[in-house]
N, C-alpha and C positions, 0 to 999 in steps of 0.2 A: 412359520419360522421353524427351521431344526438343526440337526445337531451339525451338520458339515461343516457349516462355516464357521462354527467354535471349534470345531475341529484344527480344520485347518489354520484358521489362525493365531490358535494355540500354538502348533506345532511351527509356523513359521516365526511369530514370537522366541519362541525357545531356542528354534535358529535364529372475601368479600362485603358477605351478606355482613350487616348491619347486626350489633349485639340483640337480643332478642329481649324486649322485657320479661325482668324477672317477677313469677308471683310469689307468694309465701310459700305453697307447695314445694317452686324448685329453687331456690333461692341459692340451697346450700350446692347447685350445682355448677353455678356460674358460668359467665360468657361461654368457654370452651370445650364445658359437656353442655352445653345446651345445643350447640351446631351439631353435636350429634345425635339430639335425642328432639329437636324441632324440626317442622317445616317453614317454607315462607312465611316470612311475617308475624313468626314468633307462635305458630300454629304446631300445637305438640301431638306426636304422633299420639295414636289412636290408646286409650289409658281404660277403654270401657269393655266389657267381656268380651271373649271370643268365641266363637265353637268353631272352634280343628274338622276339616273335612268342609266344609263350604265357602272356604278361603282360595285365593288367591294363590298363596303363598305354598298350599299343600297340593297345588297343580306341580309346583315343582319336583324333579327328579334329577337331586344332587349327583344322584349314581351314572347318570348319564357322560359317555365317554371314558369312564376310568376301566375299563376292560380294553385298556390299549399297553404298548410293548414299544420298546427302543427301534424294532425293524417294523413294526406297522400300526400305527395311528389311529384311534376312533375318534379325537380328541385331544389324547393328553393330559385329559384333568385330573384331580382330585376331590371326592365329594365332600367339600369344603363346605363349614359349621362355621360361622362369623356373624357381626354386623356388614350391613353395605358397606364398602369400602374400608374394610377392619383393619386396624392396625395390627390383628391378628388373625389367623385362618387355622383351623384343628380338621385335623382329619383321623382315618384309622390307622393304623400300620399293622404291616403284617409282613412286611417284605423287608427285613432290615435291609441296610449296607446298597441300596439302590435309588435312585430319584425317583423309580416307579413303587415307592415303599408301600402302595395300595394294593391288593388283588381280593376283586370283588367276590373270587370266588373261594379264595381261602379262607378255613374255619379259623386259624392261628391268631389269637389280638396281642401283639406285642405290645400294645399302650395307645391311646390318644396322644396324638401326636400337634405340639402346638407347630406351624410351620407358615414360613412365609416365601416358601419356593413359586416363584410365577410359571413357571415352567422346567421339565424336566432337564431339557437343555441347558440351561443357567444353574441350574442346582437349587439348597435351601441354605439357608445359615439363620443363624439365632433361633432354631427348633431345641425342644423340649418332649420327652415321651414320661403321659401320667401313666402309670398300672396299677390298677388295685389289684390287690393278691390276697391267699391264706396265709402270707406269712415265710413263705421261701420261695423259688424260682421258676417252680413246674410249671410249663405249659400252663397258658391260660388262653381258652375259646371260645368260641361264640358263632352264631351265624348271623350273614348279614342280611339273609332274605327274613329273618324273625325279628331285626331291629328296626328301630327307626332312626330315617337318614332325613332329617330336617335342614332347610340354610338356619333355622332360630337354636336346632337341638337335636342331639344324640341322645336315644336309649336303648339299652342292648341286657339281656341279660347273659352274663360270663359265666363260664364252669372253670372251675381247678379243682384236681382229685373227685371230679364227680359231683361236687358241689356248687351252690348257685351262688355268685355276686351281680346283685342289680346294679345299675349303674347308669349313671343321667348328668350330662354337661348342656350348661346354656351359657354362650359365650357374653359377654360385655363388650364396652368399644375396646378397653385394653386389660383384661384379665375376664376370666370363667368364674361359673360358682355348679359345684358338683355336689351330685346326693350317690353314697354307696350303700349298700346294706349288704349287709353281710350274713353267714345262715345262724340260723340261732345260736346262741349261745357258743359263738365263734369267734375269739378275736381277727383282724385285719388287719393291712397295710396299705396304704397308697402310697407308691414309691415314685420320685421322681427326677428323671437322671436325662442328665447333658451328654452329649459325646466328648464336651472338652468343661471344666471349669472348677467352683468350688463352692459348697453348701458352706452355712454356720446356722447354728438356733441363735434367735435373737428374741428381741421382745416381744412377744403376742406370734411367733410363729419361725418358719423357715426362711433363710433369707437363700437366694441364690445367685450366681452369677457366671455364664456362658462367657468366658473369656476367647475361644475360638470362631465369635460371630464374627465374621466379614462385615469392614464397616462400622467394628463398635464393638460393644459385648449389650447383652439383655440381660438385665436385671428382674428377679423373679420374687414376689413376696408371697408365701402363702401360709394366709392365717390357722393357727392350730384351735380346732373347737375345742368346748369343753369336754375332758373327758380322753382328750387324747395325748400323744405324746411326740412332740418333732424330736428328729434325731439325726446325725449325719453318719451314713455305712462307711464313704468315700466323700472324695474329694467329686467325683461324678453322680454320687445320689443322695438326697433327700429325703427321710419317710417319716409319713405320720403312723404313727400305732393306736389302731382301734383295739380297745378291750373286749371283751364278750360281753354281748348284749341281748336282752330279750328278743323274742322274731318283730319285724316289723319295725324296729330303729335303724333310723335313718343319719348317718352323717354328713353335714353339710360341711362344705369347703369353700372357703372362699380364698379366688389367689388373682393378682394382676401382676401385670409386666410393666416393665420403660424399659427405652433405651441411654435414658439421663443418668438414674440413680437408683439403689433401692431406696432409699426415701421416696422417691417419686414416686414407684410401687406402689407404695403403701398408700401416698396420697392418691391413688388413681383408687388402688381398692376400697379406703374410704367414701370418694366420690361417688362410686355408682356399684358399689353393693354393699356398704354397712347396710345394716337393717335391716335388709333386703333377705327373702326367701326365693328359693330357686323359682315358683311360680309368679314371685313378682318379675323375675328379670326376664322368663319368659314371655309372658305377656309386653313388656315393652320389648324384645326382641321379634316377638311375631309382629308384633305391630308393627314398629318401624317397617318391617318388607313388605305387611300388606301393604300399609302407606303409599309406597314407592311403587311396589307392582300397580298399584289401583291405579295413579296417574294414568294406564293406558286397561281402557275395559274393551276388551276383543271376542266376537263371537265367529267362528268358523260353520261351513258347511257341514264338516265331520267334526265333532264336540271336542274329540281327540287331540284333535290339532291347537286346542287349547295349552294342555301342559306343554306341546313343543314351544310353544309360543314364553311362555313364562321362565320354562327351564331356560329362554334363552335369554329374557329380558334380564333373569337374577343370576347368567354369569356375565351379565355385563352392567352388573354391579356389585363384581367383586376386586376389578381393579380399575386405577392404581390404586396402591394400599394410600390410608392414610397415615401418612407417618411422623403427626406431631400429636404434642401433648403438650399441657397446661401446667402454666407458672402459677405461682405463689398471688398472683395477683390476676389468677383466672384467663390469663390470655396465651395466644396459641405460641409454641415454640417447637424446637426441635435437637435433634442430635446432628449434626452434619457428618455424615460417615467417611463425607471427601475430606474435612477441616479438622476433624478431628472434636470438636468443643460443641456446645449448647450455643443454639442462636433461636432470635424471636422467628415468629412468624408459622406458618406453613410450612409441613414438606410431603409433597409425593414419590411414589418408587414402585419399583416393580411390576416397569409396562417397557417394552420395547415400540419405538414409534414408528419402525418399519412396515409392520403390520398394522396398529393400532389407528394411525392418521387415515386408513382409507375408510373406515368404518367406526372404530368406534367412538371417537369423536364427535364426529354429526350425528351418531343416535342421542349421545350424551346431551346436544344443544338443542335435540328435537325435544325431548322427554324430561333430562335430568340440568335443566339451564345452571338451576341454582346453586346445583353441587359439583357441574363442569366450572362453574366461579370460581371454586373454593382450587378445584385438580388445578386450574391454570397458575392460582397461585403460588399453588406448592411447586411448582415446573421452573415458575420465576425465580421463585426463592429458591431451587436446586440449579440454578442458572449461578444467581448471582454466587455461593456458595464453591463453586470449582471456575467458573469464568466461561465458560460454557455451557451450550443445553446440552441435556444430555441424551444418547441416542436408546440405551437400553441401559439404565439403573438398575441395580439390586445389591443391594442398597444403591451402594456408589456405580460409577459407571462401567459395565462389562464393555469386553471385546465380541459383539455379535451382530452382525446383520452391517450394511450399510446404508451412506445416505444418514442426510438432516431432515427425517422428516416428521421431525418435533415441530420442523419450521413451517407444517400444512396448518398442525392444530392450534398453536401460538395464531396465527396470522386469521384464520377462521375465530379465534376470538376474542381479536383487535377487531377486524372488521364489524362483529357484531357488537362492542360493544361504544362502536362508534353510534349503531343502531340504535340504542339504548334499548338492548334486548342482551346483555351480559354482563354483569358487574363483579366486584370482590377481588382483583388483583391489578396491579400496579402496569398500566398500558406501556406508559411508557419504554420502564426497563423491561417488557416483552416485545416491544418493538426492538430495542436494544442488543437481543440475543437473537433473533433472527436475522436482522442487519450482519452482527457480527458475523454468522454464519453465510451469508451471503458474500460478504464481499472483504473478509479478513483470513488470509491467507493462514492454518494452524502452522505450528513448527513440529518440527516431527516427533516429538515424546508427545504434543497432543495426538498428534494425527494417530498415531500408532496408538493410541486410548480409542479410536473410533470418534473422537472431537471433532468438531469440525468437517469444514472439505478437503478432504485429501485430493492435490493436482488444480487448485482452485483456479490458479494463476491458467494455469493449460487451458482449460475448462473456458475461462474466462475469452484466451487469445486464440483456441482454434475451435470451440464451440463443442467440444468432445471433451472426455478421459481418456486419454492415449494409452495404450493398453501395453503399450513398454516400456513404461517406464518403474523402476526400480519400488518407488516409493507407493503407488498405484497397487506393483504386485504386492509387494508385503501386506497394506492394510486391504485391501479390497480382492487380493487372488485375480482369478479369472473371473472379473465379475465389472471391466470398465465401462460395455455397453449399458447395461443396468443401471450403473452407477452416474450415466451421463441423462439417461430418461430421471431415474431418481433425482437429479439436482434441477431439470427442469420442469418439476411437475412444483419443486422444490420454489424455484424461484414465481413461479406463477403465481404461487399463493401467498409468498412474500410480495410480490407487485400488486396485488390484491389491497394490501392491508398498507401497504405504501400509498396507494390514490386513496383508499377509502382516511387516511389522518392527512391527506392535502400536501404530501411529497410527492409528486408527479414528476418530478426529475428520476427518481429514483426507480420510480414506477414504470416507467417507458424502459429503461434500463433492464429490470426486472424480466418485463413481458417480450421485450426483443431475445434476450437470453433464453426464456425459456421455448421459444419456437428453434433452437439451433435441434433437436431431434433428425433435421429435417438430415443435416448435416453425418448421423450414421444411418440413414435409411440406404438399402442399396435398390436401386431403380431397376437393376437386372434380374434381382431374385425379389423383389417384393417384403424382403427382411430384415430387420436391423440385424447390421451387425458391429464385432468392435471394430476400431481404428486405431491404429499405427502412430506414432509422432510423426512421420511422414505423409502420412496421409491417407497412404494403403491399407485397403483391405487385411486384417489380421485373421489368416487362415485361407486354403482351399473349400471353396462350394463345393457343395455337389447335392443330389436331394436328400441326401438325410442327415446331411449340415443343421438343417432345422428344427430335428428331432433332436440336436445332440444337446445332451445337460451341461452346463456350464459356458464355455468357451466365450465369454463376453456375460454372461445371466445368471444370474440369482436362484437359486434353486428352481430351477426349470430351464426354457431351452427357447431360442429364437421363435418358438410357435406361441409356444405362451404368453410371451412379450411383443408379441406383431404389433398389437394394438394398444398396445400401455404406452400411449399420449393423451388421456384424461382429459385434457385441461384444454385441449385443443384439439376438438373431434373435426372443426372445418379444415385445418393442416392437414390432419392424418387423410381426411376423407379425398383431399387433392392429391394426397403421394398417394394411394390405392389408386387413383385414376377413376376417381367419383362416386357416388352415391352405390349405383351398382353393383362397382366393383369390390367397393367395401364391404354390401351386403354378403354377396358372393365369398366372401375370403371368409370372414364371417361363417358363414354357412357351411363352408369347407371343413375349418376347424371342427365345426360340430360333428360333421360327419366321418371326419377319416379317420382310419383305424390306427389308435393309438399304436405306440409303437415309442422306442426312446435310446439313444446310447449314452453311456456311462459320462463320456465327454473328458472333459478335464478335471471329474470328480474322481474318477477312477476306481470309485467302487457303487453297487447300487444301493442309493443312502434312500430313508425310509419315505421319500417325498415321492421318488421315482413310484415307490410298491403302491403305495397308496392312487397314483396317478393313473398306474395300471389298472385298477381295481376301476376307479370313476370312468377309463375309458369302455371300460366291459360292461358298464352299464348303462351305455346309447349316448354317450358326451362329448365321444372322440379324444381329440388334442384339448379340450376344453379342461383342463386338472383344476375344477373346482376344492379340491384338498388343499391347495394352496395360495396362497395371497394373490401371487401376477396377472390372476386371470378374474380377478374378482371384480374390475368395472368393465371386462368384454360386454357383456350384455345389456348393458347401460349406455357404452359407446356407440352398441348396435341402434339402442332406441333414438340417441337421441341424433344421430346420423340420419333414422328414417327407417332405417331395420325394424319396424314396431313389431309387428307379428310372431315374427320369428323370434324376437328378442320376448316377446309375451309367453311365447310359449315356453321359451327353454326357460324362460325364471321359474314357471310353475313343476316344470318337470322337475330341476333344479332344487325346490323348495320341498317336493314331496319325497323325494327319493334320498337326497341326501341330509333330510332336516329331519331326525327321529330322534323318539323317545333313547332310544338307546346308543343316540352321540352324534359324530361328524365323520365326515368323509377325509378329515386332517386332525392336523394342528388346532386347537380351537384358539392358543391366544391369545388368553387375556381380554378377551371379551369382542376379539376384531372378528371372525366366522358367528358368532352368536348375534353380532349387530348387526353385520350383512342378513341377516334372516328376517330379523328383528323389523328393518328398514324397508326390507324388500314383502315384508309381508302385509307391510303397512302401504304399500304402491307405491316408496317415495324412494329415493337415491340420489347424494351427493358425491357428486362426479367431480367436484372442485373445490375443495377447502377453501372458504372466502368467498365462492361464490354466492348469489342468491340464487340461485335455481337447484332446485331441486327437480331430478328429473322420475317422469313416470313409469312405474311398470305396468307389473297386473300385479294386483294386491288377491294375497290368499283369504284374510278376514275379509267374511259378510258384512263385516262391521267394526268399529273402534272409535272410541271414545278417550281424547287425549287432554285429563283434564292438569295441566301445568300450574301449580300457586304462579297467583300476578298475571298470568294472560288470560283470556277468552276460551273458551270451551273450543278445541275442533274433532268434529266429527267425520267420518270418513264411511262411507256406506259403498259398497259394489254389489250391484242390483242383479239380480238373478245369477250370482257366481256360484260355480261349484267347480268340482275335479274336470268337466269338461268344457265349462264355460269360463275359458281363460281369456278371451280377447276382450281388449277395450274397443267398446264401439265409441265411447266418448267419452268426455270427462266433462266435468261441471263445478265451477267453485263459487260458491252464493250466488247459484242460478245462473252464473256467466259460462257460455260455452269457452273451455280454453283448448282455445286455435293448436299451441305448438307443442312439445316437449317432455316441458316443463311448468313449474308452475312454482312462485317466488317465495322463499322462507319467510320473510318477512312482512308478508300477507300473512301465511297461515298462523305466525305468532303473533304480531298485533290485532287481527281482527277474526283469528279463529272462524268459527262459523260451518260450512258444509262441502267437503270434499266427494263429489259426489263419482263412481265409474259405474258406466254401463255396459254389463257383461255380455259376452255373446260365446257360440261357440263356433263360428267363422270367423274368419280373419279378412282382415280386412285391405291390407295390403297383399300384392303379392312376393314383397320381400323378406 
């Protein structure tokens, strides 16, 4: 996902789980920090010593991807300092005045920064910058090859005028606790300033309030230690004043956010760090991610490919944020940024489902079942909350990307939790909002939010997006071919989740809808393209029609999109004109020399540079940088392509899965899961489906152990860098014949997923 399509449609604009028992120990934490600080079944994360350096957790490398720019992409990240799924996310700054306010290689520390920007694209709102200082404004630096960039914690030692400030942040679910020191017998400052709002001192410390959040304002409390002094400069900054102190005093700080109240504040800061020393929150911060990372224990050929593995496990579990908090009576609520007011329950935010439904999804319900529960219900409750789901929140809902394809990961789990392998959010009214999205027509202040189907009715009576019509261009641009495959990959998985609760009326309906693709495929050129309210081809062919960016597609170009029919690889495989043919196009794309024109974008936007860059290193038209192309080689396998689809995943996985980022956009955690998924051998090609389809898995090994299911194991026998073929597969001893091989085996009865590696192939496709 990037910036174009905010662009431009900016500028056309303008024109679950069960309360957990409580014991005496945590008692004072109740129902709603318990969900953060337990696993299944009331199992609290790990509370017994650690040692740093043979974890799990310090395989990670936060820094990976942030050494990226507005015109070319590693990633896009931030080396983001949270809990899983934090209602908060701190990072450095150093780059004021930009969404890329990181640079890895700058000595300059303008402040930790607290931020909840998912992406550079989208922006941040209700961020906060802490700086300790000497006491005025000079420059203050640091390097970041000499600090530590932890997901549990930052420590950095800062210079101003030549002097040292230590400095150490470990985040909570909703506020930090910080130790500064200062040089001897020096006094300090911690200053802490909004772009927009107004401090006061209040009782026991600094009160804050960000009135320029989108969606709300954030509410900041932070307690003043003994010894110190709050103060307000401005109506934008905060500060505590340290006195001079002997060497080796340490300041501790404790401060939490809401977005309800500062009252709320305070009671979240009481919650989960009265008492507390920054080495107690530590330890339950590293824990919690060992916890989580450990559910999946992986050993690689190259030892290396471990951290790849983790870094990519722990940013895809950094969103959606979780964005409620706890009432007076310990149960979950929120602020509705759409409603304006405090409501019960759950809320999630800051995932766009464009990306997110292809991948990170189904990692979430391989791995993370219990706390995909909790995301769906926040989705629900951000459903009921504006009257629609929403397609890309932050807070409330932007204008970005298109397509309902909130309605893959909603309907993937209905289905499962018909299985009774998903629980903790209300089926029904999720059934509800995908319906809606299905088959109720928005009116145009929603549609122009990106709500809903834009053209649904058309959609509906000529099995396309008509690509001229008025309403079409405005919310969707040049983007109706895209937009016609997006609603039918759309409605599959709503038909899915329609048979699976016993509406089979609705389901047939569903599933006839979503084969209408067949409907922009052109038989002459082997391409989708758009369609006309008449029925005409929209534009002149010619060959590099194909290559052109835009003109009917979503950040790429007729080539990337050949094959994005997912849901229906035996349709696709009969418009190719068979198994063959398929493989062969397939294989094309791999091979031919990238190449791309501007299209209807009309300038060259940073997906393109990036696409060029993946085709120069052996991939062709294949623009793994970006979303369109991400079930190509999944489509391949399960068509019958095995081979060749074996190989390009491993090429794929080595070349563009490094320590030091991606070959795009990472996401919000959708490129990280495709890794994550694909390294594990498994791919879901159909939200709602069961089948998970096979690759070649990069780990020798993994060990997926989930609270409440069975242990599954996955073993690939004699794998390494050259031994990428499966000669077979095996699941508790049974040789499986096809594919795939069914979710809901591997989660009820776990047990041994077994591949046999080879370095021949075994097809010749």
């Amino acid at each position: 996902m990037g910036c174009w399509h905010i662009l431009a449609t900016f500028i056309l604009s303008e024109a679950s789980r069960a309360p957990a028992m409580k014991s005496e120990a945590t008692a004072n934490l109740g129902f709603c920090l318990l969900q953060h600080n337990f696993g299944v079944g009331g199992r609290m994360f790990r509370r017994q010593p650690v040692h740093e350096g043979s974890l799990l957790v310090d395989k990670v490398n936060i820094l990976a991807g942030t050494q990226s720019a507005s015109d070319f992409s590693h990633g896009n990240t931030l080396p983001l300092i949270a809990r899983p799924w934090g209602f908060n996310h701190w990072a450095v700054q150093n780059q004021e005045g930009t969404a890329w306010y990181f640079n890895p290689g700058s000595e300059v520390f303008e402040g930790l920064r607290c931020t909840h920007q998912p992406s550079p694209w989208i922006g941040d709102y209700a961020n906060f910058v802490i700086l300790p200082s000497l006491g005025d404004d000079a420059t203050v630096t640091y390097r970041a090859d000499e600090s530590t960039f932890k997901p549990y914690m930052l420590e950095t030692n800062l210079t101003q005028h030549g002097k040292p400030i230590h400095f150490r942040m470990v985040p909570s679910m909703h506020g930090a606790i910080l130790h500064v020191e200062f040089p001897e017998e020096h006094s300090g400052q911690l200053q802490f300033k909004y772009g927009g709002g107004d401090w006061q001192v209040s009782e026991g410390g600094l009160s804050g309030t960000d009135r320029g959040a989108k969606g709300g304002a954030l509410h900041i409390f932070v307690e003043t230690p003994d010894g110190a002094e709050g103060i307000v400069e401005s109506n934008e900054k905060g500060v505590l004043k340290f006195k001079a102190s002997p060497k080796g005093h340490r300041w501790t700080v404790r401060l939490a956010t809401s977005f309800v109240s500062s009252d709320q504040a305070k009671k979240s800061l009481h919650q989960e760090l009265a008492g507390k020393q920054l080495e107690d929150v530590k330890e339950e911060a590293l824990g919690e991610w060992e916890d989580l990372l450990s559910r999946a224990k992986v050993t690689f050929s190259d030892a290396e490919r471990s951290k790849v593995f983790y870094t990519n496990l722990y940013r895809g579990m950094l969103f959606p944020r979780f964005s409620w908090e706890c009432d007076d009576e310990d149960q979950p609520m929120h602020f509705s940024p759409v409603a304006g007011d405090v409501r019960s329950g759950r809320l999630v935010t800051d995932e766009g489902f464009w990306d997110a439904y292809r991948t990170h999804y189904p990692m979430l319900s391989l791995i993370f079942p219990d706390r995909l529960g909790e995301i769906i219900d926040g989705w629900v409750n951000a459903y009921e909350d504006q009257g629609w789901l929403p397609t890309w929140p932050s807070p409330d809902q932007q204008f970005s990307m298109v397509g309902t394809m909130g309605d893959c990961s909603l309907a993937d789990a209905i289905v499962k939790s018909t299985q009774g392998l998903l629980s903790g959010f209300n089926r029904s009214r999720a059934l509800e909002a995908i319906f809606k999205d299905a088959f109720e027509e928005p009116d145009e202040e929603t549609a122009n939010r990106a709500l809903g189907r834009v053209a649904l009715k058309e959609y509906i009576e000529k099995g396309y997006v008509p690509s001229d019509t008025s309403n079409v261009r405005k919310v969707a641009d040049h983007q109706s071919a895209a937009l016609t495959l997006n609603y039918n990959v759309a409605d599959a998985c709503i038909a899915l989740a329609a048979k699976a609760v016993g509406d089979d009326e609705r389901a047939k309906v569903l599933a006839d809808r979503s084969r209408s693709f067949k409907r922009i495929f052109d038989n002459s050129t082997g391409y989708f393209r758009p369609v006309r309210q008449d029925g005409s081809w929209d534009g002149n062919w010619d060959d590099e029609e194909a290559v052109t960016w835009g003109d009917g597609f979503t950040e790429a170009s007729a080539a990337q999109y050949r094959f994005y029919a997912p849901h229906d690889v035996t349709g696709l495989t009969e418009l190719m004109g068979g198994q063959e043919k398929l493989c062969k196009n397939i294989h094309a794309m791999l091979e031919d020399r990238f190449r791309f024109h501007a299209g209807s974008y009309g300038i060259k936007i940073h997906e393109m540079s990036e696409a060029e860059q993946v085709g120069s290193e052996g991939f062709g038209l294949y623009s793994h940088n970006n979303q369109p192309v991400h079930d190509v080689l999944y489509v391949a396998a399960a068509a019958g392509c095995r081979s060749m689809a074996q190989k390009t995943l491993r090429h794929v996985m080595s070349e563009l899965y490094t320590l030091d980022g991606w070959s795009g956009d990472e996401d919000t955690g959708e490129m990280s899961s495709w890794y994550v998924l694909s390294s594990l051998g498994l791919y879901s090609l159909l939200p709602g489906s069961d089948d998970l389809i096979l690759g070649s898995p990069e780990v020798t090994s993994a060990e997926l152990r989930v609270p409440g299911r069975p242990v599954l194991t996955i073993e690939a026998e004699g794998n390494s860098k050259d031994n990428v073929y499966v000669q077979n597969v095996k699941l508790n001893g049974n040789t499986v014949s096809g594919a795939s091989v069914k979710y809901t085996e591997l989660a009820k009865r776990g047990g041994s997923l077994r591949f046999q590696m080879s370095s021949s192939a075994i097809d010749a496709l």
